[in-house]
C-alpha positions as CSV (number, residue, x, y, z in Angstrom):
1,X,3.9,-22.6,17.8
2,X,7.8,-21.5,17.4
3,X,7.5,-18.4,15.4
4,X,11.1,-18.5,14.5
5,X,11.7,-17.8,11.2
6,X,9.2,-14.5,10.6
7,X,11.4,-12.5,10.6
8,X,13.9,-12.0,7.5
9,X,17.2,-10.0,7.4
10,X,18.6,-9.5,3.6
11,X,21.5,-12.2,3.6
12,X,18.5,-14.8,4.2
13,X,16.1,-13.0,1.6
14,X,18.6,-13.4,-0.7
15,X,19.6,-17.4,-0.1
16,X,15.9,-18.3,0.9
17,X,14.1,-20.1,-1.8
18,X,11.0,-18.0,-1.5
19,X,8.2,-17.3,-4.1
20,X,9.1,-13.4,-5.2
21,X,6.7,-11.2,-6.6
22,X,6.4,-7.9,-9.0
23,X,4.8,-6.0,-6.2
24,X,2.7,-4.0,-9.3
25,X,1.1,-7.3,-10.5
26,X,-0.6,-8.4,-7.1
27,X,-0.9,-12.1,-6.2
28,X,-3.1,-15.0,-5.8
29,X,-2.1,-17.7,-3.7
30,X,-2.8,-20.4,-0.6
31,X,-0.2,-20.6,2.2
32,X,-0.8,-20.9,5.8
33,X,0.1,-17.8,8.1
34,X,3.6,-18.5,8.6
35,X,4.5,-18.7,5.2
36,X,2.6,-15.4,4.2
37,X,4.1,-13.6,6.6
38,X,7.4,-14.5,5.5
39,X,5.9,-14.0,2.1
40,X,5.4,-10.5,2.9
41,X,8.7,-9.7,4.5
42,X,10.3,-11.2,1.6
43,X,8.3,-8.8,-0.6
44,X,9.2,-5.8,1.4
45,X,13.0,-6.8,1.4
46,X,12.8,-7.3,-2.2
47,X,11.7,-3.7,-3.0
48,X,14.2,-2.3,-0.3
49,X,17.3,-4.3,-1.7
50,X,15.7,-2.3,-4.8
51,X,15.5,0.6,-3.3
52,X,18.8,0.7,-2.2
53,X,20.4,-0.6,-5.5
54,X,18.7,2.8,-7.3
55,X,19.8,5.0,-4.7
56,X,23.4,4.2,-5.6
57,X,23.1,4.1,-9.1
58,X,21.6,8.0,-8.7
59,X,24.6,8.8,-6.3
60,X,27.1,7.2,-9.1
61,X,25.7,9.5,-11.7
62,X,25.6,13.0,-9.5
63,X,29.5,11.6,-8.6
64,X,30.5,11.3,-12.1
65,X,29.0,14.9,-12.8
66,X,30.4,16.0,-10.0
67,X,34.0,15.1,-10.8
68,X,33.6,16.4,-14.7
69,X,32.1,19.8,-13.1
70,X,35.5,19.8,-10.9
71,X,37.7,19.5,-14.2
72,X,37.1,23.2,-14.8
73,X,38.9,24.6,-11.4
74,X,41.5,22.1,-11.6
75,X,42.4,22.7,-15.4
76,X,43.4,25.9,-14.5
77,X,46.6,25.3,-12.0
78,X,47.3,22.5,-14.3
79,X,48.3,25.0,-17.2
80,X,51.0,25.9,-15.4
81,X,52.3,22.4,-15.2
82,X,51.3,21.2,-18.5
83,X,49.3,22.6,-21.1
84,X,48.0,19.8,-23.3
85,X,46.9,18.1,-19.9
86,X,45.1,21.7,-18.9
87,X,43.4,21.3,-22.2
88,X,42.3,17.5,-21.5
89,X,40.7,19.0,-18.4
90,X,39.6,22.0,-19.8
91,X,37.3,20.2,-22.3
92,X,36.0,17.5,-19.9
93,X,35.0,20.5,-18.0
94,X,32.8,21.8,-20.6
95,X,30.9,18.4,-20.6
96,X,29.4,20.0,-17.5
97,X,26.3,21.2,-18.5
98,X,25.5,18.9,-21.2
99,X,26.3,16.5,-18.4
100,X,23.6,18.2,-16.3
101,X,21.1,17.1,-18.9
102,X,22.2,13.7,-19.1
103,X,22.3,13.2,-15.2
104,X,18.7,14.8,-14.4
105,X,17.7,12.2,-17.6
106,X,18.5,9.3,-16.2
107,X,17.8,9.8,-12.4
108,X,14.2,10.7,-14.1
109,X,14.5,7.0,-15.9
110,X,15.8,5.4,-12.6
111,X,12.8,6.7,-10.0
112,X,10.3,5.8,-13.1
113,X,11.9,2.1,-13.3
114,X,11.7,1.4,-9.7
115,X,8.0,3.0,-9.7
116,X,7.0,0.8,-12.2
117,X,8.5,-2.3,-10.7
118,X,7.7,-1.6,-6.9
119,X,4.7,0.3,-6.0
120,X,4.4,2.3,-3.0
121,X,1.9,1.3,-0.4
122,X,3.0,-2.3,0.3
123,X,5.0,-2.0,3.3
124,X,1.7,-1.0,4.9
125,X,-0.5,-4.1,3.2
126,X,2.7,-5.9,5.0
127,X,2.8,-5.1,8.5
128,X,-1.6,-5.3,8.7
129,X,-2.0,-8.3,6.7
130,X,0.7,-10.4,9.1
131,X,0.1,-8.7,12.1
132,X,-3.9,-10.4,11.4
133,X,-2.8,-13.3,10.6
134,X,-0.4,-13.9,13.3
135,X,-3.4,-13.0,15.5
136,X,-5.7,-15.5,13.6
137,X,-3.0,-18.2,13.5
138,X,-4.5,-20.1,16.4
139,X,-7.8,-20.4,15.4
140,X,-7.0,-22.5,11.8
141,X,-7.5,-25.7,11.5
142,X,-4.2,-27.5,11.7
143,X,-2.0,-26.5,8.7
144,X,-5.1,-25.1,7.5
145,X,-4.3,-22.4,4.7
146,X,-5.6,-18.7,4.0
147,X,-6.5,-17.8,0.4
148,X,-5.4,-14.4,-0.2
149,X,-5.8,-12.3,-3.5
150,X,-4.3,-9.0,-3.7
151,X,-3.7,-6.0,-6.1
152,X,-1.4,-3.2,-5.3
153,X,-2.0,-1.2,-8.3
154,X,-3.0,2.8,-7.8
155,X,-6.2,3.2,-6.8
156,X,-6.6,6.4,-9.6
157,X,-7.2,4.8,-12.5
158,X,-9.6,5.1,-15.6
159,X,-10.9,1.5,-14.4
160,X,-11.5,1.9,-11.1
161,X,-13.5,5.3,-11.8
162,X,-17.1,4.8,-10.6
163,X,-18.7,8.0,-10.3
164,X,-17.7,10.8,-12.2
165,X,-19.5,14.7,-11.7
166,X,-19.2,18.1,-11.5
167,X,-18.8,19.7,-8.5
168,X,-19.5,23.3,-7.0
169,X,-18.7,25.4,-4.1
170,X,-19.3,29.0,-2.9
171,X,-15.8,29.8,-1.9
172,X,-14.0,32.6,-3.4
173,X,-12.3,32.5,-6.9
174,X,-13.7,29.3,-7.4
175,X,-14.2,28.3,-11.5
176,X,-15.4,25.1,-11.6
177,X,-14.6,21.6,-10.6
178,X,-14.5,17.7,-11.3
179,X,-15.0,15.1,-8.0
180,X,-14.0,11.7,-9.1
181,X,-14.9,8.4,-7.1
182,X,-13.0,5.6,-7.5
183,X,-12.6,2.1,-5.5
184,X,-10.2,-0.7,-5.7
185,X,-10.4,-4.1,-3.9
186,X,-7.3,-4.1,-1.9
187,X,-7.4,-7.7,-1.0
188,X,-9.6,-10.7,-0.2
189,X,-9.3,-14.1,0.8
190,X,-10.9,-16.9,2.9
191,X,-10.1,-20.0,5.6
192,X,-11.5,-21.9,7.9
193,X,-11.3,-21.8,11.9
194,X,-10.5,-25.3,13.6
195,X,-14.6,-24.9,14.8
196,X,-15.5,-25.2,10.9
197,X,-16.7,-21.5,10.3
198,X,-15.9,-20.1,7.3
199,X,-14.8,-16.8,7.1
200,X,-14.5,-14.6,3.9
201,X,-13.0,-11.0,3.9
202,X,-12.5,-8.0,1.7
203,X,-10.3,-5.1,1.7
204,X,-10.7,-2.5,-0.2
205,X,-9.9,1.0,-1.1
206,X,-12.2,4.6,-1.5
207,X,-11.1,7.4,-2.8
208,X,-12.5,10.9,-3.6
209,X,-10.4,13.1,-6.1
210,X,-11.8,16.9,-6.3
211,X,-10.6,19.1,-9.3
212,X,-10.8,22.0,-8.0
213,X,-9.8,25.3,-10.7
214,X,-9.8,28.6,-8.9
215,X,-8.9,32.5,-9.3
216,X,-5.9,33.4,-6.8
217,X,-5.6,37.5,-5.5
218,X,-3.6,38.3,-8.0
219,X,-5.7,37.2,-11.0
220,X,-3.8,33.8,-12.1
221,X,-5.6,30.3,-12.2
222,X,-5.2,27.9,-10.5
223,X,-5.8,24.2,-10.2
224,X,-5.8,22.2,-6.8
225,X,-6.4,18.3,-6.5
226,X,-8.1,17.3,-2.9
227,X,-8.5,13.8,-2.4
228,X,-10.5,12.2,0.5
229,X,-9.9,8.2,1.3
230,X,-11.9,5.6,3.3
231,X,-10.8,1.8,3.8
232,X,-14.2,-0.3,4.3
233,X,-13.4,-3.8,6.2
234,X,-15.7,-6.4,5.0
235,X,-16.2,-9.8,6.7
236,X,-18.9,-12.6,5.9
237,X,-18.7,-15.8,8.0
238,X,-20.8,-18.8,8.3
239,X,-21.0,-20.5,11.2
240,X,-22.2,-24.2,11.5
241,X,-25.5,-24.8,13.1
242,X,-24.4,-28.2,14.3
243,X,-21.9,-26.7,16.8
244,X,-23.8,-23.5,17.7
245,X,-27.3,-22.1,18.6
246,X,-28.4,-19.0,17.2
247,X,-29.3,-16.2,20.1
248,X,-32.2,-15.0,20.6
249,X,-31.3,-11.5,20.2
250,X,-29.2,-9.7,17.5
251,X,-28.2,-6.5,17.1
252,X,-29.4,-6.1,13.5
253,X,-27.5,-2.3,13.7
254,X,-23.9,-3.6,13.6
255,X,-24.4,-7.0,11.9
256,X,-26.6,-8.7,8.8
257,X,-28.0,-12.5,9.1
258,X,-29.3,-14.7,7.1
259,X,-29.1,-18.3,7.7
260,X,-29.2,-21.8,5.3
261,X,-29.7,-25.1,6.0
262,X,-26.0,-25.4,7.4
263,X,-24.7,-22.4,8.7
264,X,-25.9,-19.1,10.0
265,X,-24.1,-16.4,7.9
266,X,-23.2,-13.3,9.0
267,X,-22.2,-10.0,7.5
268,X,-20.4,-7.4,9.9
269,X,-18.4,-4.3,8.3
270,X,-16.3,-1.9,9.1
271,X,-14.5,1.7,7.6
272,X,-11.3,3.0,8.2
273,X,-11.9,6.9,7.9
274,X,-8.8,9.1,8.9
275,X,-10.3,12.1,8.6
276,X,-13.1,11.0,11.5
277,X,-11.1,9.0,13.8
278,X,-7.6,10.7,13.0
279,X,-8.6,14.0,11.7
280,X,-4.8,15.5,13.1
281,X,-3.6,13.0,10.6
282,X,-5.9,13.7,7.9
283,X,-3.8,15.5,4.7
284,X,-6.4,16.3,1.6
285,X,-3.4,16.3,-1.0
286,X,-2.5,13.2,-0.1
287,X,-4.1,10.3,-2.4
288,X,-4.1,7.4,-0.1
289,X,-4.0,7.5,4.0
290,X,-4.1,4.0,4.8
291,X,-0.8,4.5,6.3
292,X,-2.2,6.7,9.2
293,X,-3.5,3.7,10.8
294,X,-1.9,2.0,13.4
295,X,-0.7,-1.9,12.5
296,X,-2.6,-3.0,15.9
297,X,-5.1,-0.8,15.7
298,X,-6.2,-2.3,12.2
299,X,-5.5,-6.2,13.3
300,X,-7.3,-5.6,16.4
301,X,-10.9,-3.7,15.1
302,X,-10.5,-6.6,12.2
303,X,-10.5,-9.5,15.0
304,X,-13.5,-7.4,16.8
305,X,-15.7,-7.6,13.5
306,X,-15.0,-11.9,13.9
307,X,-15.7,-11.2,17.6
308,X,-19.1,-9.5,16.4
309,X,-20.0,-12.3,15.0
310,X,-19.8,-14.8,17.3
311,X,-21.2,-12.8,19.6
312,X,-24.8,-13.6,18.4
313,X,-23.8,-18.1,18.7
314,X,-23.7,-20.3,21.6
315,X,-21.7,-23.2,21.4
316,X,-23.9,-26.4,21.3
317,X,-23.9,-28.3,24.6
């Protein structure tokens, strides 16, 4: 299949008539792989096009302080010359540090309005989602579609708390402290292989928050936030019985069965853990880590959990 077209640069971004999302909302949608992937590269350009537009406004506001800061040193020679236009300079110089104020105000409002608008994390959900389906592509029916339902939204949240506790430790200073669970479903979605299996998949997000309050050398509190994150992989897919025959072995230890009058239905399942399979990687004041994952690493243990499961079938003769 040409794949021409996957790829987006800005000048086509912006001419393209693409559906274009408030990366904070999430989606819900049906497309085939193509037109997600161009989906998420339109997505990604949209927040960088973003990106760039607030990183100029910011540079336009330190310029303007800048040049009022500069009035000072160049109201003085300019006494010499004229002294009403020293004084012009002179008192836009003295805007200086009210100017300060202003400036630091409304970078703060800048980064807050593209935070709100663009979360971080997407370029990640991206690059995984399309380098999967790309890989997947092949095995659709023709122009079959994948349903896909995301949300981008922090994963610390009041309702996405699951499990909250107090939590102890013997190490010096230490006060007290709060350990906070919480999970999110990344994504998850469906679509069905040209054999007629139907796969279902979700994606979804673990995080542990400790509140850690403890006595430094010198005598002053402190409070420390360590936060531990694992990515489970889940993937349920029913094969039909009229195309395959069940084995007569399966490994019940990596897999779950169960079987109905028209499929055999599997269950197979997999966590991304940094701190186990990257541990180098692994930073506890960092909230998420999904990002320490390579894009074919991910897209590649995904396709081994569909691999898993047809492990266990025979095609039919």
């Amino acid at each position: 299949m040409d794949r021409q077209g996957n790829v987006l640069n800005k000048e086509q971004y912006i001419g393209a008539p693409i559906e274009r999302a408030h990366l904070h909302r999430g989606f819900s949608s049906k497309k085939t792989p193509i037109k997600w992937i161009r989906f998420f590269r339109a997505c990604v350009l949209q927040r960088e096009i973003a990106r760039e537009q607030k990183s100029k406004t910011i540079k336009k506001i330190w310029f303007i302080l800048l040049g009022v800061f500069l009035c000072n040193f160049i109201a003085i020679p300019l006494n010499f010359i004229s002294e009403t236009l020293g004084a012009v300079f002179a008192v836009i110089g003295m805007l200086a540090c009210p100017g300060l104020i202003v400036a630091g105000i409304m970078t703060y409002i800048t980064n807050r309005k593209f935070k709100k608008n663009f979360t971080d994390g997407f370029d990640f959900f991206a690059d995984y989602f399309s380098a999967l389906f790309t890989l997947i592509e092949e095995d659709l029916q023709l122009n079959s579609k994948i349903a896909l339902e995301a949300n981008v939204k922090d994963t610390i949240t009041e309702e996405n708390l699951i499990k909250n506790e107090s939590y102890t430790s013997e190490s010096r200073g230490f006060i007290s402290g709060i350990e906070k669970n919480y999970e999110r479903v990344i994504s998850k979605g469906s679509c069905f292989f040209d054999d007629e299996s139907l796969i279902f998949f979700q994606f979804s997000e673990r995080t542990r928050e400790r509140i850690i309050k403890k006595r430094g050398s010198s005598g002053k509190r402190k409070t420390k936030y360590k936060y531990r994150a694992s990515y489970p992989f889940a993937i349920k897919m029913k094969i039909p019985k009229r195309k395959y025959q069940l084995n007569a072995t399966i490994d019940r230890s990596q897999i779950s069965f169960a079987e109905d009058d028209e499929y055999y239905v599997f269950k197979v399942y997999r966590k991304f853990d940094v701190k186990k399979e990257n541990p180098d990687q692994y930073n506890p004041y960092e909230e998420s880590s999904i990002s320490s994952f390579a894009v074919d690493y991910f897209s590649l243990e995904v396709i081994n959990l569909i691999n898993t499961c047809y492990s266990c079938v025979t095609p039919s003769a």
